[in-house]
ZALUMVEX-586728 format. One line per field, with one value per residue (C-alpha): residue number from 1; x negated, y negated, z; chain; residue in one letter. Coordinates in Angstrom, 2 decimals, decimal comma, always signed. Layout:
<pts>
k = c(NUM|...)
u = c(X|...)
v = c(Y|...)
w = c(Z|...)
c = c(A|...)
r = c(A|...)
</pts>
This chain:
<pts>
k = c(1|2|3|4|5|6|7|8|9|10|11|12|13|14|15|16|17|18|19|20|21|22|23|24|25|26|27|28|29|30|31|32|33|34|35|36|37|38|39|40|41|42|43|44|45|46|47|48|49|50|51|52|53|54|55|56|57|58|59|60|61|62|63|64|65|66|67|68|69|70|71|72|73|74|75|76|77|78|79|80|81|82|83|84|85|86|87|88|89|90|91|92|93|94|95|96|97|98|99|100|101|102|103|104|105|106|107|108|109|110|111|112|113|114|115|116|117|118|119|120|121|122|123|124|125|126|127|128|129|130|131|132|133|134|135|136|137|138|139|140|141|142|143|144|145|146|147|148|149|150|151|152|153|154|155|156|157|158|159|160|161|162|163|164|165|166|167|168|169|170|171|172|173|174|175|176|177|178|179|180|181|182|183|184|185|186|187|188|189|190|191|192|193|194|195|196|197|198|199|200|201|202|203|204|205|206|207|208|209|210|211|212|213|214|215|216|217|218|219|220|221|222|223|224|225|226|227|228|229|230|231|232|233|234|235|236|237|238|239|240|241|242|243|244|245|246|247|248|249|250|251|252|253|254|255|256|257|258|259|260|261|262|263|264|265|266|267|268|269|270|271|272|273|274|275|276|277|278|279|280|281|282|283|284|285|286|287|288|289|290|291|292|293|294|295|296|297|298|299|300|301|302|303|304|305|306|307|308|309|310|311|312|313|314|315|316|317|318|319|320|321|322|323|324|325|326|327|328|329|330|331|332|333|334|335|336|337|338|339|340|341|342|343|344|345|346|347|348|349|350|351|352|353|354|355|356|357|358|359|360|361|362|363|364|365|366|367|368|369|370|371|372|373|374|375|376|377|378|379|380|381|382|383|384|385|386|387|388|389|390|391|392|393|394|395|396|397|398|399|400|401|402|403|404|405|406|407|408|409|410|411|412|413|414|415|416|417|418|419|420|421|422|423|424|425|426|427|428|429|430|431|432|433|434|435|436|437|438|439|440|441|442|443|444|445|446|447|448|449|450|451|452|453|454|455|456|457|458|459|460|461|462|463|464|465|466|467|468|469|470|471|472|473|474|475|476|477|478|479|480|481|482|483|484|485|486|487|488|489|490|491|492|493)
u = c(-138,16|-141,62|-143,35|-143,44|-145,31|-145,70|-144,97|-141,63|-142,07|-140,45|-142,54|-145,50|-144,28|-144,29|-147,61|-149,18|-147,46|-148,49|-152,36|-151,86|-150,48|-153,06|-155,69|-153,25|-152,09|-154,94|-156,12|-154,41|-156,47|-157,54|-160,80|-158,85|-160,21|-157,75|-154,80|-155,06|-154,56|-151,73|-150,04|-150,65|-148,37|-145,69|-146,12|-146,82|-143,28|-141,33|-142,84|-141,84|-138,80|-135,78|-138,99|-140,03|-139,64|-141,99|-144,31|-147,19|-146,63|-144,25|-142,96|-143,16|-140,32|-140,71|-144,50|-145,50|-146,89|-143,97|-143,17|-145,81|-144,63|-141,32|-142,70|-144,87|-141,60|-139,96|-142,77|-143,05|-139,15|-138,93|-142,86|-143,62|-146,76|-149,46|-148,39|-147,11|-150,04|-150,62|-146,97|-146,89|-149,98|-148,92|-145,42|-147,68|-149,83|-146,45|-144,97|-147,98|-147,93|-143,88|-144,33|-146,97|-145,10|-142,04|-143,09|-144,88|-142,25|-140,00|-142,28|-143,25|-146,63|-148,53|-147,62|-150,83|-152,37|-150,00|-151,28|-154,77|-154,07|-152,96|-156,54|-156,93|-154,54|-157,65|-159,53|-161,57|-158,17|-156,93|-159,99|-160,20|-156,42|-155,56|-151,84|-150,10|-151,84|-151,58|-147,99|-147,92|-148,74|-145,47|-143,91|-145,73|-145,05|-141,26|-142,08|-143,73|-140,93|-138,33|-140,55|-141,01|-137,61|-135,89|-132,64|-130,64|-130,25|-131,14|-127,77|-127,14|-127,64|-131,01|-131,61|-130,86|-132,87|-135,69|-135,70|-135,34|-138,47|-140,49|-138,70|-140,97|-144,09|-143,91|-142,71|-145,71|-148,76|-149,15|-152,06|-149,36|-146,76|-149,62|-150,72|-147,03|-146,90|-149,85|-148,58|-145,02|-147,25|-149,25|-146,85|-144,70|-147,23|-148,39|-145,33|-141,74|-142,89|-139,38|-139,38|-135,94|-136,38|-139,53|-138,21|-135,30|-137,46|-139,73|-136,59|-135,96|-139,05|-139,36|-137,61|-140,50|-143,26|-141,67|-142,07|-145,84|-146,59|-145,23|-147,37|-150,62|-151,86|-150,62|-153,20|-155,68|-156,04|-155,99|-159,04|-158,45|-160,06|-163,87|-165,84|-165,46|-168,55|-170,01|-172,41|-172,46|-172,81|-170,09|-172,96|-173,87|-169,96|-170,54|-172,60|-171,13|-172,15|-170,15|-167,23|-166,72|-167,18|-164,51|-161,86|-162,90|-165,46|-164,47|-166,71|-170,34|-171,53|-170,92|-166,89|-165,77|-168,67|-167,00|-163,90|-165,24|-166,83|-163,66|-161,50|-164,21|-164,69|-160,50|-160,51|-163,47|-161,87|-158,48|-160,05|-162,01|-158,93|-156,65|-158,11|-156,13|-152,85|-154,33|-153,12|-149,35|-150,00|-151,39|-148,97|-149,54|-148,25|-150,00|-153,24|-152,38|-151,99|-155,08|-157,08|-155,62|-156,65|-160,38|-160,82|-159,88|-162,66|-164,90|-164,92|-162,85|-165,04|-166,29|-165,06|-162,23|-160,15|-161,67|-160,57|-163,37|-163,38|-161,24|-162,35|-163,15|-159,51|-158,34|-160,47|-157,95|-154,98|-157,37|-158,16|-154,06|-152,76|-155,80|-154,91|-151,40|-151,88|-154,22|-152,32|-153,56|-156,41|-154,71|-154,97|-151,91|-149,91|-150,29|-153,77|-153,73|-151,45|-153,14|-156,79|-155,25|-153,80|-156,74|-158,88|-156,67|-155,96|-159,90|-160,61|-157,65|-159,55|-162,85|-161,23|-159,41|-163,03|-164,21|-161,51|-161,42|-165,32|-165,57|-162,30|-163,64|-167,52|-167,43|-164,28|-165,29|-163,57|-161,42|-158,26|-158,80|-160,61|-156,85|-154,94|-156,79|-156,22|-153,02|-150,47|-150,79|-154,79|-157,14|-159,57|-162,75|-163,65|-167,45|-168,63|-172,61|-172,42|-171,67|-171,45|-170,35|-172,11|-168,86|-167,00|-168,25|-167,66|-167,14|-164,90|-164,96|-164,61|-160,86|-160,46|-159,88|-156,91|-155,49|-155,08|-152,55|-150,47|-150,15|-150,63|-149,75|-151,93|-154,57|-157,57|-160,75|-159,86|-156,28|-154,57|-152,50|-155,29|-154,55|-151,85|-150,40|-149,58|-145,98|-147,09|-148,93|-150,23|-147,89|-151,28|-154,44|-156,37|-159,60|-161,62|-163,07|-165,22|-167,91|-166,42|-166,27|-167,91|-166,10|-168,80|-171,43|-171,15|-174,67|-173,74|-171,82|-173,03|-172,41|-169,95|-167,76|-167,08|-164,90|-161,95|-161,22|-160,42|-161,98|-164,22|-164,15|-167,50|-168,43|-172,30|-174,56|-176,09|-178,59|-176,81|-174,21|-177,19|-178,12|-174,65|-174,39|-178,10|-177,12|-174,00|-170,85|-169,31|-167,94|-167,76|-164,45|-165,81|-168,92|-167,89|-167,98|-169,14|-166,08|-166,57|-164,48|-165,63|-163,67|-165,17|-166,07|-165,73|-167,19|-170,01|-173,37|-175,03)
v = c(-148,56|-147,71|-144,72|-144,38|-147,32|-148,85|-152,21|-152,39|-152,38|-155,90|-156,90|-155,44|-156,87|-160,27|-160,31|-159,46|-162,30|-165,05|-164,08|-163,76|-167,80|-169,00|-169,51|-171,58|-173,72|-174,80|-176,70|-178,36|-177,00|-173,31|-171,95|-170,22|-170,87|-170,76|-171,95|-175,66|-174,66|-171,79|-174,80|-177,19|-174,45|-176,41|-179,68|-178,38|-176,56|-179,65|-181,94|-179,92|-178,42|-180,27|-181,81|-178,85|-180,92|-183,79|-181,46|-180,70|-177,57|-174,62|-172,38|-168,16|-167,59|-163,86|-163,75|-160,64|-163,15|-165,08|-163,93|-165,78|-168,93|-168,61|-168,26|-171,52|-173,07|-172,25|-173,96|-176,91|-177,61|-177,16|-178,38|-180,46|-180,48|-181,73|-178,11|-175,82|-173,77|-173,29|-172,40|-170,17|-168,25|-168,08|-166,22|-164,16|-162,79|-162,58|-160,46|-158,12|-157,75|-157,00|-154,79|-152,71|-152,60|-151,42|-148,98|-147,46|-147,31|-145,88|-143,14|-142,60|-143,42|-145,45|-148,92|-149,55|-148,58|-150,56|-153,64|-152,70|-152,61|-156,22|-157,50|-156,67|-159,60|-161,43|-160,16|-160,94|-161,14|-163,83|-166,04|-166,16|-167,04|-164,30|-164,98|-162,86|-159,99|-160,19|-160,64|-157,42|-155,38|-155,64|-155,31|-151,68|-150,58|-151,23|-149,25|-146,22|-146,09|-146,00|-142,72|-140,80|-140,85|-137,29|-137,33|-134,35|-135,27|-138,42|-140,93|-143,89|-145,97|-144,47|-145,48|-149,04|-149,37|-147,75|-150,42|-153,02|-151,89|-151,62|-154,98|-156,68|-155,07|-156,12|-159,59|-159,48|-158,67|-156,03|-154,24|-153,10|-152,15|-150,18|-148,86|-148,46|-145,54|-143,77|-143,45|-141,75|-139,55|-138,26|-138,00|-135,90|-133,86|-133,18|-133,25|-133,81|-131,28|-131,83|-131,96|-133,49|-136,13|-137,08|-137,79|-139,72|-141,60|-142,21|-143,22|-146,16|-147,57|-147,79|-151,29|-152,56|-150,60|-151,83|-155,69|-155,03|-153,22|-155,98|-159,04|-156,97|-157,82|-161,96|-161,60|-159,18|-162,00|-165,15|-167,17|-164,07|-161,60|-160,42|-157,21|-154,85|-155,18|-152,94|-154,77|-151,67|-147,84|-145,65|-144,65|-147,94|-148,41|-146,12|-147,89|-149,47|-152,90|-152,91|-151,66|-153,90|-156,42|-154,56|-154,06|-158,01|-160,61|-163,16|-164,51|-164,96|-163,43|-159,84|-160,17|-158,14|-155,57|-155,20|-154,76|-152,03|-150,95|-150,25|-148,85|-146,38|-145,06|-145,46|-142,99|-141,08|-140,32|-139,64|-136,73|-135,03|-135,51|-133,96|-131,66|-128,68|-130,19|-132,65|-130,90|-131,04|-134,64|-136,19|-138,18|-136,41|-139,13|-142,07|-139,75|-139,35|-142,91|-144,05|-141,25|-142,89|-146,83|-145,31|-143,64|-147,14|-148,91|-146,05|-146,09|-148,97|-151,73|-155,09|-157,25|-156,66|-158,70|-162,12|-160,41|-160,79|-158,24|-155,83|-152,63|-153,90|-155,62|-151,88|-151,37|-153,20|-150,75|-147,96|-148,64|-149,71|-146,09|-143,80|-145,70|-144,81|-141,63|-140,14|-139,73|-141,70|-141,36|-139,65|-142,23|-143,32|-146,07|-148,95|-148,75|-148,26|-151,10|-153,04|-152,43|-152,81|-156,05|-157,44|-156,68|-158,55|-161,18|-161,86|-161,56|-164,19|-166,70|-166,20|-166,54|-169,65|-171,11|-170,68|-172,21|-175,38|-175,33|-175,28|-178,11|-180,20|-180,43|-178,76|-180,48|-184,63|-186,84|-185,05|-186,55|-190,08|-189,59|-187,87|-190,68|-193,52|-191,75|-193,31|-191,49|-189,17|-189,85|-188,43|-186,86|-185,26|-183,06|-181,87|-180,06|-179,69|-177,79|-174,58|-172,01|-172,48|-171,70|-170,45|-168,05|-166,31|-166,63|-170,15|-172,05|-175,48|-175,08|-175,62|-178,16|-180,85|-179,95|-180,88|-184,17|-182,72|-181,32|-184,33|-187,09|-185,09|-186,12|-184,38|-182,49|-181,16|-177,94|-176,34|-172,83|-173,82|-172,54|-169,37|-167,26|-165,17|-168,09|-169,58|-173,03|-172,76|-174,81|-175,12|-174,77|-173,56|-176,13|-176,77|-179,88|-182,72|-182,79|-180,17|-176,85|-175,25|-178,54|-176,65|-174,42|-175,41|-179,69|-180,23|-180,19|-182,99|-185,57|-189,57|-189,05|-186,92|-189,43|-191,11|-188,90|-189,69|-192,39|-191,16|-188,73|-186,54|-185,52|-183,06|-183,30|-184,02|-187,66|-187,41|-186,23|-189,31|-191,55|-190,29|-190,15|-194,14|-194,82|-192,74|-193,00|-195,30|-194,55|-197,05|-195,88|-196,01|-194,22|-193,65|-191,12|-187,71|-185,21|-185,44|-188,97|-190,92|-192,61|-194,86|-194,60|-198,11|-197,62|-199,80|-200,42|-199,10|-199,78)
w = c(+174,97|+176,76|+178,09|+182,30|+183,61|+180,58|+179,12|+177,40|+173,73|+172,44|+175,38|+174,10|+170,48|+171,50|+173,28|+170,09|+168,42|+170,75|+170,62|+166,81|+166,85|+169,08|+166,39|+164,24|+167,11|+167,64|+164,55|+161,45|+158,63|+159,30|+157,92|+154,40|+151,48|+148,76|+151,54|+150,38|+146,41|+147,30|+149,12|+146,26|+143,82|+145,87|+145,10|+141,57|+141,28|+143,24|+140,35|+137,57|+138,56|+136,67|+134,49|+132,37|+129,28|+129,61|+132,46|+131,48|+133,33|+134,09|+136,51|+136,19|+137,54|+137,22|+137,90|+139,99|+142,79|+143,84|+146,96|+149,07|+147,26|+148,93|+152,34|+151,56|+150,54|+153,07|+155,40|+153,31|+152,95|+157,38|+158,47|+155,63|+153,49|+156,51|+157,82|+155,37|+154,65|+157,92|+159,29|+156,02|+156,84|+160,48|+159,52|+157,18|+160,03|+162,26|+159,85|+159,75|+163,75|+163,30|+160,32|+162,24|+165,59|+164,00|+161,35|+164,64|+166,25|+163,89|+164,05|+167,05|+167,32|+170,07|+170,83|+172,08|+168,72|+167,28|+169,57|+168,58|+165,03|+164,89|+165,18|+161,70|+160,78|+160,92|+157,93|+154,87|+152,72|+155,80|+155,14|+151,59|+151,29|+149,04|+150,42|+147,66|+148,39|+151,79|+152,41|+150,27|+153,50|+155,30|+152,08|+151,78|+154,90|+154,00|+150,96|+153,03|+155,63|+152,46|+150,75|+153,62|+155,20|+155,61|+153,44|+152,39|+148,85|+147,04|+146,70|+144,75|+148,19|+148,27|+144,90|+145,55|+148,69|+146,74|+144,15|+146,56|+148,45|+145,12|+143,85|+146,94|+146,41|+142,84|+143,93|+146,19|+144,33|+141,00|+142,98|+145,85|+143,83|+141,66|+144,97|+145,68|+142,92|+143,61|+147,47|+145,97|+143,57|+146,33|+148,79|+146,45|+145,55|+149,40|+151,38|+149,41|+146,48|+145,40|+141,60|+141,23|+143,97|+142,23|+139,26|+140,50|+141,89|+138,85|+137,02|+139,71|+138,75|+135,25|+134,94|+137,35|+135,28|+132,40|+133,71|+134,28|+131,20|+129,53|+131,87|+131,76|+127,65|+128,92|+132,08|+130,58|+128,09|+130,26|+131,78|+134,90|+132,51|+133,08|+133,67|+136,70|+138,83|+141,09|+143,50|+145,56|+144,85|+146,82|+149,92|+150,71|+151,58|+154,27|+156,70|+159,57|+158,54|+155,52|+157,02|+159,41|+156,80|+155,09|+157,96|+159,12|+157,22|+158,72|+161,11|+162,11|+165,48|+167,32|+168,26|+164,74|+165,60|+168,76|+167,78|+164,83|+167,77|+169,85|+167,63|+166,43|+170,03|+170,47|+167,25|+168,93|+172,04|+170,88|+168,37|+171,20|+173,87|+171,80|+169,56|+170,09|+169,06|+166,83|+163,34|+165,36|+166,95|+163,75|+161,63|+158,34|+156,01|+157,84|+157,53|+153,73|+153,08|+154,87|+153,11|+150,24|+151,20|+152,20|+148,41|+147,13|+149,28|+148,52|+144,27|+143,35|+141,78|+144,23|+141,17|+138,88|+136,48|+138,24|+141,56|+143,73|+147,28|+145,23|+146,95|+150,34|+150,38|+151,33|+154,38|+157,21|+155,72|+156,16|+159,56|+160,90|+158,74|+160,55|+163,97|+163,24|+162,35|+165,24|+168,68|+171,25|+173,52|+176,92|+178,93|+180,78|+178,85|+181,09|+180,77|+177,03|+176,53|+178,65|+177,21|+173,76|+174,60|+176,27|+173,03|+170,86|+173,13|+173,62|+169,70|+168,72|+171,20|+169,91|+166,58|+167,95|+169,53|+166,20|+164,15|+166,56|+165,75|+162,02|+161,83|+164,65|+162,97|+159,33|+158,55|+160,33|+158,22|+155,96|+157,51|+157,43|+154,10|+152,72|+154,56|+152,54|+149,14|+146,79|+145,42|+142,68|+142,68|+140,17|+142,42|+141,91|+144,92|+145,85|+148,29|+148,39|+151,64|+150,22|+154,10|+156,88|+160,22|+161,55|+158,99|+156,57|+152,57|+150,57|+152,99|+151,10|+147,67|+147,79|+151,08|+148,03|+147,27|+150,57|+148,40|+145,97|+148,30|+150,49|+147,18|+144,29|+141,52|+139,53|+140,13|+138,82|+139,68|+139,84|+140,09|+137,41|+135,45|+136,58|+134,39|+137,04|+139,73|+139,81|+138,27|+135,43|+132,45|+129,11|+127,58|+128,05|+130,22|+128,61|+130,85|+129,06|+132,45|+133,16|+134,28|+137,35|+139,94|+142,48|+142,54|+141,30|+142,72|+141,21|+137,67|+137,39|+135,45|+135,41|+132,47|+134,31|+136,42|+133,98|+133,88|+138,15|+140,57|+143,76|+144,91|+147,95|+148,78|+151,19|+152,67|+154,95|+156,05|+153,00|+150,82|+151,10|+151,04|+148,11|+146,00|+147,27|+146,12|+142,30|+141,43|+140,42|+143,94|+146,27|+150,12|+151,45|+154,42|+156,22|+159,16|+158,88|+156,55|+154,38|+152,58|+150,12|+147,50|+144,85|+141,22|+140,10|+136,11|+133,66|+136,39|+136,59|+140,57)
c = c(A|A|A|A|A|A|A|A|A|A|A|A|A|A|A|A|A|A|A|A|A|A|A|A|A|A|A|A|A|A|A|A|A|A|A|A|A|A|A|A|A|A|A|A|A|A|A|A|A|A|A|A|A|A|A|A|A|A|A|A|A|A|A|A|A|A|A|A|A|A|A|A|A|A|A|A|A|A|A|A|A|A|A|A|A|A|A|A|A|A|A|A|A|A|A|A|A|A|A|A|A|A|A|A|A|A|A|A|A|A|A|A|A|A|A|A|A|A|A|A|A|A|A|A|A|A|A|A|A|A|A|A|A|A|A|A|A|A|A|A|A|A|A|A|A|A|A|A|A|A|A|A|A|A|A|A|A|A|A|A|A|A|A|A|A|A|A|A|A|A|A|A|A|A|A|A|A|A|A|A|A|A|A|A|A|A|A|A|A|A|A|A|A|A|A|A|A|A|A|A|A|A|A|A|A|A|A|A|A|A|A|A|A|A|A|A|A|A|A|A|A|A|A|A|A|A|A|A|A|A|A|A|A|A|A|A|A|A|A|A|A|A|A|A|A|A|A|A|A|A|A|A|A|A|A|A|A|A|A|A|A|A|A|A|A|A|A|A|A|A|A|A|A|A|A|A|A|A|A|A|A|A|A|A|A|A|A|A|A|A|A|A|A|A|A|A|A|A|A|A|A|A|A|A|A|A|A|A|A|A|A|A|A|A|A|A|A|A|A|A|A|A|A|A|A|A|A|A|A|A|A|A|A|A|A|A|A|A|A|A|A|A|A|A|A|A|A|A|A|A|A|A|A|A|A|A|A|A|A|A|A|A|A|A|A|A|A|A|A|A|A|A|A|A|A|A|A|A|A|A|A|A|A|A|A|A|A|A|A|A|A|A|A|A|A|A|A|A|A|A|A|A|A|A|A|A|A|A|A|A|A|A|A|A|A|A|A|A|A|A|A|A|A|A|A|A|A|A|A|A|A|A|A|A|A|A|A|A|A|A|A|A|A|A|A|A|A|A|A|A|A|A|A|A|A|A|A|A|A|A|A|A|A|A|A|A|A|A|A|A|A|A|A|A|A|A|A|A|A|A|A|A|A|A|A|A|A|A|A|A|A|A|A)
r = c(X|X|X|X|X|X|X|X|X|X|X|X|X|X|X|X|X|X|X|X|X|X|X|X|X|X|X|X|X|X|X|X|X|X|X|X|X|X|X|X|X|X|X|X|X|X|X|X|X|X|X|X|X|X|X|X|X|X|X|X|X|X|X|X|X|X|X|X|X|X|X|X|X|X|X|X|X|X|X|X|X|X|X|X|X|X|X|X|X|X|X|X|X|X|X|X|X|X|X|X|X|X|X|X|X|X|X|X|X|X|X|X|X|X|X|X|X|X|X|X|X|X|X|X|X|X|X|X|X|X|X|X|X|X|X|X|X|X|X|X|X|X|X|X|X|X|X|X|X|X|X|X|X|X|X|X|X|X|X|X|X|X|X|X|X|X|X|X|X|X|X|X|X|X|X|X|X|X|X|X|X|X|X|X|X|X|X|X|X|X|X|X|X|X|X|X|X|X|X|X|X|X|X|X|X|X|X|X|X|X|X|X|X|X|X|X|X|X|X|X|X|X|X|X|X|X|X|X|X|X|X|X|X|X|X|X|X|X|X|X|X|X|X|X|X|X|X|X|X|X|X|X|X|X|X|X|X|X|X|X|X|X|X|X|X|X|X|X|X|X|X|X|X|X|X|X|X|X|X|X|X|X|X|X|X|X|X|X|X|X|X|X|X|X|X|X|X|X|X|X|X|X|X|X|X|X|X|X|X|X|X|X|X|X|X|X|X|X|X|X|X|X|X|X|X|X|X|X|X|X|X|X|X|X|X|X|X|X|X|X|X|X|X|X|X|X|X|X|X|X|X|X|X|X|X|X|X|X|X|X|X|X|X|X|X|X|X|X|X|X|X|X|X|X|X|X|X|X|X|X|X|X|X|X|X|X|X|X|X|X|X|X|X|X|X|X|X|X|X|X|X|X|X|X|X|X|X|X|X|X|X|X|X|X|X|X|X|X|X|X|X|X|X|X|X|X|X|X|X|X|X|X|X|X|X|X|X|X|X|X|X|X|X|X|X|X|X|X|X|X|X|X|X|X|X|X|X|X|X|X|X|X|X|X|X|X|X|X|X|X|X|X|X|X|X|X|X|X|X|X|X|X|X|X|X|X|X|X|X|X|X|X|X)
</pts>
C-alpha cells in the first residue's frame, strides 16, 4: 500500500533495512561494548550443555533474559562465532525497523515517520550491548498492538495470544515486561475502562508475575545488587543536550544533534500544520505510551540494581511512540518519504564512516593478536586506553572476550558472574586475582599474573614499551595497539 505518489510501503520497508545493515557490513567487530561477552554466553552454554555435572557452570534455562541468547544462537549455529555477534545484533536492529514499520502500519500512521523513526536503532542501548533489553522493543510493540486491539468481548484465543505476547517480553528483559504492566494499567484506566477486561487480563499474567516475584530476592541478592543513583536531578533531563544523549549516545560529532534536530522541527511542524484536527489526528494510545516512556526518563534513577543508563534507556521509545503518534507534517508523501529516507540513509553512513574508523585504528591488531592465541587460553585482557575518539562510553573493556568466543577458555572477567545471564557460575565466583582489571587495568599487580597464560593488552606505543620493560610478558606481537603477550612464569625479566 502507499499514499498517491508515494513510495510503496514494503518498498519503503526495505529501504530502511538496507541503510540499517550498512554499518554492520562494513566491519567485523562493531563498536558494542558488552557484544563480545553476550556472544561468549554461547560458547559458555555449548561447553556445558550435556556437561552440567563436572561444569563448573550452568545454564538458566528459565532466566528472564533468554531471548537474545537465542537470536545469538541462532547466528552462531548459521555464521559461526567470527560473526555471530555481529549477524545477531544486525537481526536485532532489523527487527526494530520491521517492528516499527508494521505496528505503523497497522495503525495507520505515516510511513515516513516510521522511516524516520528507525534512526533511533542506533542508540546508547545499541552501543553498550545491552542486547536483552533491546530486543525487548519489538517484543513491546507486539505487546501494545495485542492491548489495544478493538475486540467485542475477551475469548480464550485472546487469552492465549495475550500470554504469548507477555511470555516474550518476560523472555526478553524483566524491565519490559514490568513496563509491559504499567502500559495495560494505564491504558485501562485511560481508554478500555473496562473493569472485567481488566481483570481478565490481570489474571493472564499472574503465572509471569509469579516467575518474577519468585527471581527478584535470587537477583536482589546477587553481585547485580547496589544502590539507585541519581547523577542527575529531573530538570537537568530537560535540556537538549541530554536528550539527544538519551534518544542516541552513541557517537562523537554533530550527526545525532542533527538528527535530534530534525525530528524536533518534523514534530514542530506537524503540531502547527495540523493543529485544528490534531486532538482527532493524534494517535491517543501511541501519545499515552510515549507520555509514559518520557516519565520514566524523567524520574527513574541513572543507576539501578548495577543497571547503569537506566532512565535514559527510555528516551529512543519516547521519541519512535510521539513520532507515531503525531500526524505527519502536510507535506506531500513523496517528499516526506523521501526526506525521511535521505536522513536515515545519511546517518547509517556516518555511523558506518565511523564504525570502519574506530575498527580500522582503535581496534589495529586485535585480529592477528586472537588468531595466535591456543585453545581454551587463560587470558588476562587490559585495556589502558579507556575512550574512544569515535563513540562515546567504554568501548574496550569487553573486546577481550573476543578470545572466549573464538578459543573458549577462561577469563579475568566473565558474565557468568552475573546471576540473571543464561550461563552462570554453580558458585559464587570469588577471583584469587585482583577484581575488576577490566576497569580499572592499573591495578594489577605482578602476582596476578600467575593465574593466566597470555595477556591481551590494549595501549598505546608507550605504554607497550613500558609493560615489555616491567613485567613477565613476552611479545608475541609488536603491531598495533592490541598486543599479545605470553606470561613467562617462574621468570622475573
Amino acid at each position: 500500500m502507499t499514499g498517491a505518489n508515494g513510495i510503496p510501503r514494503l518498498m519503503l520497508v526495505a529501504l530502511c533495512c538496507l541503510a540499517i545493515a550498512i554499518p554492520f557490513l562494513v566491519v567485523q567487530y562493531p563498536p558494542i561494548t558488552d557484544l563480545p561477552q553476550q556472544t561468549a554466553q554461547i560458547r559458555l552454554f555449548l561447553d556445558t550443555f550435556g556437561h552440567q555435572d563436572t561444569s563448573e557452570y550452568k545454564i538458566q534455562w528459565l532466566t528472564p533474559y533468554s531471548l537474545s541468547y537465542l537470536l545469538l544462537g541462532l547466528s552462531w549455529a548459521v555464521f559461526g562465532p567470527e560473526n555471530a555477534g555481529r549477524v545477531a545484533m544486525l537481526a536485532m536492529g532489523l527487527l526494530w525497523v520491521l517492528a516499527i514499520h508494521a505496528v505503523f502500519f497497522r495503525r495507520g500512521r505515516s510511513g515516513a515517520a516510521a522511516a524516520l523513526a528507525s534512526v533511533f536503532v542506533f542508540n546508547h542501548i545499541l552501543y553498550w550491548g545491552f542486547y536483552s533489553f533491546a530486543i525487548g522493543w519489538p517484543a513491546f510493540l507486539l505487546w501494545f498492538s495485542v492491548t489495544t486491539r478493538q475486540i467485542p468481548r475477551f475469548s480464550l484465543a485472546e487469552a492465549l495470544t495475550l500470554i504469548a505476547a507477555a511470555l516474550l517480553l518476560y523472555l526478553s528483559h524483566v524491565l519490559w515486561f514490568m513496563a509491559g504492566i504499567c502500559w495495560l494499567v494505564l491504558y485501562s484506566l485511560v481508554f478500555d475502562r473496562s473493569i472485567r477486561r481488566f481483570f481478565a487480563r490481570s489474571v493472564c499474567l499472574l503465572p509471569l508475575a509469579a516467575a518474577v516475584a519468585a527471581w527478584y530476592p535470587m537477583f536482589s541478592e546477587s553481585s547485580m545488587a547496589t544502590p539507585p543513583l541519581w547523577a542527575t536531578d529531573p530538570w537537568a533531563r530537560l535540556s537538549f543536550t541530554w536528550l539527544t544523549d538519551a534518544a542516541l549516545g552513541g557517537m562523537y560529532g554533530p550527526a545525532e544533534y542533527v538528527v535530534c534536530a530534525v525530528c524536533a522541527g518534523w514534530t514542530v511542524l506537524a503540531i502547527f500544520q495540523n493543529r485544528k484536527d490534531l486532538g482527532s489526528d493524534c494517535d491517543g494510545p501511541f501519545l499515552l505510551v510515549s507520555l509514559m516512556f518520557f516519565a520514566f526518563v524523567v524520574f527513574l534513577p541513572d543507576k539501578f540494581m548495577n543497571t547503569i543508563r537506566f532512565s535514559q534507556r527510555w528516551m529512543p521509545m519516547t521519541m519512535i511512540a510521539l513520532l507515531a503518534a503525531l500526524p505527519a507534517p502536510a507535506l506531500r508523501p513523496i517528499l516526506r518519504q523521501t526526506a525521511a529516507v535521505v536522513i536515515l540513509s545519511a546517518f547509517c553512513l556516518v555511523t558506518a564512516s565511523v564504525w570502519h574508523g574506530f575498527q580500522d585504528k582503535e581496534l589495529s591488531g586485535l585480529k592477528g593478536s586472537l588468531k595466535e592465541l591456543p585453545q581454551a587460553p587463560k587470558l588476562l585482557g587490559l585495556s589502558f586506553i579507556q575512550h574512544s575518539e569515535f563513540v562515546r562510553g567504554r568501548p574496550f573493556i569487553q573486546v577481550f572476550a573476543y578470545a572466549q568466543v573464538l578459543k573458549g577458555g577462561m577469563l579475568n572477567f566473565s558474565f557468568a558472574e552475573f546471576s540473571p545471564c543464561l550461563v552462570v557460575y554453580k558458585k559464587t565466583f570469588v577471583s584469587p586475582w585482583t577484581n575488576g582489571l577490566e576497569w580499572f587495568p592499573a591495578r594489577t599487580t605482578e602476582a596476578d599474573l600467575e593465574y593466566f597464560d597470555f595477556v591481551l593488552v590494549n595501549g598505546t606505543e608507550e605504554i607497550h614499551r613500558n609493560i615489555r620493560s616491567i613485567s613477565r610478558l613476552a611479545p608475541v606481537g609488536r603491531d598495533g595497539r592490541w598486543r599479545l603477550y605470553r606470561v613467562e612464569h617462574g621468570t622475573l625479566k
